[in-house]
N, C-alpha and C positions, 0 to 999 in steps of 0.2 A: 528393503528392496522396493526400488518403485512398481507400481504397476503396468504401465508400461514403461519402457528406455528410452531417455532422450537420443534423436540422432546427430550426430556433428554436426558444429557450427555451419560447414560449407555444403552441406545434406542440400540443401536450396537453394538457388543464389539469387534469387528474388527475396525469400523470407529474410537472406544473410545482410544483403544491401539495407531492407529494411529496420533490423535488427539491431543494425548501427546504435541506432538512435539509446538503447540501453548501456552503451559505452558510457556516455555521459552521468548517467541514473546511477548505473551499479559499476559501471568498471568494465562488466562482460556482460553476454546475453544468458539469459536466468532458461534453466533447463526446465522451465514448466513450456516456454516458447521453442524449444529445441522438442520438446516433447508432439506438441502440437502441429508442429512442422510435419508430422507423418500423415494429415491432411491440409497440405500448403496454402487452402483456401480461409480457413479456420487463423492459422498462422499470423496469414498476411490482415487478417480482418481485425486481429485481437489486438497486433501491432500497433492498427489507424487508430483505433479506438483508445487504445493506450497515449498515444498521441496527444488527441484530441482532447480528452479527459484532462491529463497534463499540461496544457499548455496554456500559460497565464494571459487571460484574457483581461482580467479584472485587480483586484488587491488581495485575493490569495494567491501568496507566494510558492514557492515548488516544495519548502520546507515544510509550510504548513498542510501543503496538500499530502505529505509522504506522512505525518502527524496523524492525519486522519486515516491515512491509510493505517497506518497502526493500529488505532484503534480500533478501527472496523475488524481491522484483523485478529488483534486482541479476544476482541469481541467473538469471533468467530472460532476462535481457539486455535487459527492455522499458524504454526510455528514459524512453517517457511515463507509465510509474507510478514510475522513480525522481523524476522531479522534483514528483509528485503527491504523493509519501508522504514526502519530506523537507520538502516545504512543508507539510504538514499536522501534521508533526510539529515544526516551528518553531511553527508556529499554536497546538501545544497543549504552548508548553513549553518546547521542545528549545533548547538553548543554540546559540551558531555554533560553541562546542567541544566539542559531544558531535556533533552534527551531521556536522563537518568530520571527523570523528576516527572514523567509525563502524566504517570497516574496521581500526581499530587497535581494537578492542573485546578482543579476548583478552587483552590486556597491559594496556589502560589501566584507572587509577583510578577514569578518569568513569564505569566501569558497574557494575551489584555482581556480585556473582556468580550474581545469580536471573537478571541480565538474561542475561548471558554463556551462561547453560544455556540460556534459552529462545532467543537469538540462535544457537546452534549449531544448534538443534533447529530455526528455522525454514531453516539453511542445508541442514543433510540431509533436511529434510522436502519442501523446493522441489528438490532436486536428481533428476537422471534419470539411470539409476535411483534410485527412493527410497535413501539412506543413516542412515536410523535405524536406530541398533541396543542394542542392550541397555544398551551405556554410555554414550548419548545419555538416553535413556530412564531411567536410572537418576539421572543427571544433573539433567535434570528433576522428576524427582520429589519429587528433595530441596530442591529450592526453591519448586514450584509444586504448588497442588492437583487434584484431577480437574476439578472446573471451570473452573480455571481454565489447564490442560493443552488444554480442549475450545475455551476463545476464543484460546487462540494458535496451537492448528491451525487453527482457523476462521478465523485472521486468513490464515493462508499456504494456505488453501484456495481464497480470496475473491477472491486477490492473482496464484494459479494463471487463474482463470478470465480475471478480468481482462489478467494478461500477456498470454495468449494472444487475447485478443480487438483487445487494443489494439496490436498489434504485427505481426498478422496483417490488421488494418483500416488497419496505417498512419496512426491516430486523430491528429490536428490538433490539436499542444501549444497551450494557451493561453498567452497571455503571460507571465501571473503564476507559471505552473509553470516556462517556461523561465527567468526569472528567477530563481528556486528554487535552479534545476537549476545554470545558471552561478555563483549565490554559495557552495553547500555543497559543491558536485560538482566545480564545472568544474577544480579541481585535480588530482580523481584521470582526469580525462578525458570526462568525459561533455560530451557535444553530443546535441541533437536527433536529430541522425541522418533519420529518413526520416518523420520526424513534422513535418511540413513545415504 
């Protein structure tokens, strides 16, 4: 049971208009945003931001930004943003074998080597304590530009906030995420877990 209850979709109609925008990502709007809608200012703000984070300025793609979102999430233990961010990243793209195969990223063919840099860099960047270091960094850089250095931290920034919110609220996996989550995941072991 979550901590607190998400409220209905139409609970807002500013947040709801806003909200749109996860039609395309996941299908429906994810009840950690239905949740936060019980302060609509919070809501509306996590939304831009969500946006903003998201939207391809540069040569990271939607697929690969939901990739890192994984991992970050991964990282972070939060169940209901892995099955959030591998469903979003089949949504835009993602094969069942780059998918399935994600934690074999340092060895496999399926990624290049720009992805592998920024995939390391969102695993030291999500981890406690931070583990970026000059040969991450350096790493980076030879494959990615400053801006677009700035939307993959922003992706494992986003993904920070998020884990922590949806994992601490115990937030109410939707169907379609658990679904997700058992076709890409449920080999290396993922279950819902407390996201009930």
């Amino acid at each position: 049971m979550p901590l607190v209850r998400p409220l209905s979709p139409d609970h807002d109609q500013e947040v709801a208009e806003l909200a749109t925008f996860f039609n395309e990502t996941l299908g429906f709007c994810p009840n950690s945003v239905l949740t936060m809608q019980r302060r609509p200012a919070i809501a509306k703000a996590f939304i831009e931001l969500n946006k903003a984070v998201m939207k391809n300025e540069g040569r990271v793609s939607s697929e690969q930004k939901r990739l890192i979102g994984y991992l970050t999430s991964a990282n972070a233990g939060c169940r209901y943003c892995q099955a959030h961010t591998i469903l979003a990243a089949h949504r835009y793209g993602g094969s069942d074998e780059r998918l399935e195969n994600i934690w074999a990223f340092r060895d496999s063919p399926l990624y290049t080597e720009a992805e592998k840099a920024a995939f390391e860099f969102a695993l030291a960047a999500s981890s406690v304590p931070n583990a970026v270091d000059e040969t991450i960094q350096a790493s980076l850089r030879a494959h990615w530009d400053d801006g677009e250095i700035v939307e993959i931290l922003g992706v494992v920034a986003l993904f920070g906030y998020l884990n922590r919110w949806n994992d601490s609220m115990g937030t109410t996996l939707e169907d379609d995420a658990e679904q997700a989550g058992k076709r890409w995941l449920g080999a290396s072991g993922w279950q819902r877990g407390k996201h009930q």
